[in-house]
C-alpha angles and dihedrals in degrees: 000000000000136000118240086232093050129120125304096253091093094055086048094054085040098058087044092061092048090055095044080049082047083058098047098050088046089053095035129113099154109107118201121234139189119224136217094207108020114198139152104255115114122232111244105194102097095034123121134174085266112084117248119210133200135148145150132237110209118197124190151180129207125199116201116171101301106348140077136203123192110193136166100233101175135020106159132179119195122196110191116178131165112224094180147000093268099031132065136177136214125186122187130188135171123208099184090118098057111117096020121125127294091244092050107129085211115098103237094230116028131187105222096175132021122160147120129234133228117195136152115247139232094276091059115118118267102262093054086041088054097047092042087192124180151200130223125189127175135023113343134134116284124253092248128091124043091216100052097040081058100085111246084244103064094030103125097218125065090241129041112238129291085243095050091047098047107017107031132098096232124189107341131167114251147078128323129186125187125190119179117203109220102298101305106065132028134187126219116182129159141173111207124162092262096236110102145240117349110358134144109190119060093205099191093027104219125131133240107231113194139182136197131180118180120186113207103198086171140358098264093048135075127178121185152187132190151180144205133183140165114166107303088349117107144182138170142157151137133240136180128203117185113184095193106175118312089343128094120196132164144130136195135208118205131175141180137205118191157028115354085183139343093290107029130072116205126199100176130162128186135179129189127186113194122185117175121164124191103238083186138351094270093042142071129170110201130187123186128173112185128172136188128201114195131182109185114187128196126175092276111018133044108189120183134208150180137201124192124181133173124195130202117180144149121218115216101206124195119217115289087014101273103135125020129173116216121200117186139181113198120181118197137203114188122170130249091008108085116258111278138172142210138185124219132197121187138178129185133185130205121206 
C-alpha cells in the first residue's frame, strides 16, 4: 500500500508501464472483441503449423480512502498453431508475477491454459458439418459463468462479477465437448477434476461434471442455462447478453448449494445487470449493479451476508481496439461491514 501523498517512486513506476503499454499499441495488431456466445474453441481460419502469438499486459490502480495500490494484473502471452487440418493448440501463460518478491506465494510464471482440439474440417460430411462438434482436452476455462467465459481482456467492467469471482468453476483440466445446433442452439458439457488450476493430485477424487445450452434467436442474443455438480455440491443458473447496435447489455443469476469445505455448508445467490453503449467509437459509458446473498452453516453458527455493489465507469478505447483505459468508481455496501468506495483505473494493451 501506498499513500497518495507518498513518495514519487509510484508515479515513476507508473509512467514506465504506460510506456511499455506505448510500445504495445505501436507494435499491436490483436483487436478485442466481445462475443455473443464466448467459449473456449478456438477459431481455426487463420491458423497455420507456425505458431502464431498474441497477448495483452493490464496495469491498475486502485484508490481506497487514503491509500493507494499499483499492480500488473495481468501480463498474458497466447501461442495458437495448427499441427494439423482437424487439431488445433492453444498455450497461455501469464507473467504478471515476475520481479515480485521471493516470499511471494504467487508462482512467477503461471500456465493458466493449456489444451488440443479436436474438430472435423471442412471436408467432413454434412451432418458432421452441420453439427461442427468439438473436442477439448486438457486445461481451459469451464462452460459456466457468462462473465468468465468472457477473456479478462475484453470484460467491460474493471472488475469480473461478484458470481464469476466466488461461485463459479473457473479454468479446470479436463474434457470438454461442444456440439452447435444449426445456427440457433449450442451444448457445452465437461467433466474436470473440480480442483482448480494446476494441480496435479485430485485428493477426494471425485469430478466436476458441467452443462451449458445457449439459444441464439438471433445474431446479437444469447440465452443461456447452465449447471454445475460434484458430489452434494451444486450450482445452477441462467444469463443473457444482447449486443443491439452500438449497446451491450446483459445480466446473469448463479447459485450453490453445498459444502465449501469438510465442515461449512454454503446456500449463496448472486445477480448481476450490465448495460454499456459506444457514444462514440472511443468511448464507452457502463453501469453495473450486482448483489450476493450467502448463508454459510457449520455444526453450531449460521451467519448470513450480503454484498451490493454498483459500478459506473467509462471505458477510453484506441483505434482497432488495441488499447483501452477503464475508470471505474465502485461503491460497495457490504453488511455487516460499514459502506465504503474505491476508485479503479485500468489500462490494458493487445498485441
Amino acid at each position: 500500500m501506498a499513500s497518495l501523498s507518498g513518495p514519487p517512486r509510484l508515479s515513476r513506476v507508473l509512467l514506465r508501464c504506460l510506456g511499455l503499454l506505448s510500445m504495445a499499441i505501436a507494435a499491436g495488431s490483436a483487436e478485442a472483441q466481445y462475443p455473443v456466445n464466448p467459449t473456449p474453441l478456438i477459431s481455426t481460419g487463420s491458423l497455420t503449423r507456425e505458431p502464431r502469438f498474441s497477448g495483452y499486459i493490464s496495469v491498475r490502480e486502485t484508490i481506497r480512502d487514503d491509500t493507494s495500490t499499483f499492480i500488473i494484473n495481468r501480463a498474458r502471452m497466447t501461442v495458437l498453431a495448427l499441427p494439423a487440418s482437424f487439431v488445433a493448440l492453444k498455450l497461455q501463460g501469464d507473467f504478471s508475477a515476475l520481479g515480485r518478491l521471493s516470499g511471494d506465494t504467487v508462482p512467477a510464471v503461471m500456465l493458466i491454459e493449456a489444451y488440443v482440439q479436436l474438430a472435423p474440417t471442412d471436408t467432413a460430411n454434412r451432418i458432421v458439418q452441420l453439427f461442427r462438434p468439438a473436442l477439448l482436452i486438457g486445461q481451459f476455462r469451464t462452460p459456466f459463468a457468462l462473465d468468465y467465459l468472457t477473456s479478462f481482456g475484453t470484460v467491460i467492467t474493471a472488475n469480473r462479477s461478484l458470481g464469476a469471482d466466488r461461485l463459479s468453476p473457473r479454468r479446470d483440466r479436463g474434457f470438454y465437448g461442444y456440439v452447435r445446433f444449426p445456427q440457433y442452439a449450442t451444448l457445452s458439457a465437461a467433466i474436470v477434476d473440480g480442483e482448480g488450476t494446476n494441480r496435479v493430485t485430485n485428493p477426494d477424487g471425485k469430478q466436476l461434471a458441467l452443462g451449458r445450452l445457449t439459444l441464439l434467436p438471433v445474431p446479437t442474443l444469447s440465452v443461456s442455462g447452465k449447471w454445475a455438480g460434484q458430489g452434494s455440491d451444486h450450482r445452477w443458473g441462467y444469463d443473457a447478453r444482447w449486443l443491439p447496435g452500438n449497446a451491450i447489455i446483459e445480466g446473469e443469476v448463479l447459485e450453490r448449494e453445498g459444502p465449501t469445505n469438510a465442515t461449512t455448508e454454503t446456500d449463496a445467490r448472486t445477480r448481476y445487470v450490465m448495460a454499456a453503449y459506444r457514444v462514440r467509437p472511443w468511448l464507452q459509458p457502463v453501469v453495473k449493479w450486482e448483489r450476493l446473498n450467502e448463508t454459510l452453516t457449520t455444526a453450531t453458527t449460521s451467519t448470513s451476508s450480503r454484498v451490493t455493489w454498483t459500478t459506473i465507469g467509462v471505458n477510453l478505447i484506441a483505434p482497432a481496439d488495441r488499447f483501452r483505459a477503464q475508470l471505474n468508481w465502485i461503491d460497495r455496501a457490504e453488511r455487516p461491514v460499514a459502506r465504503k468506495g474505491e476508485f479503479i483505473a485500468q489500462f490494458q494493451a493487445y498485441f
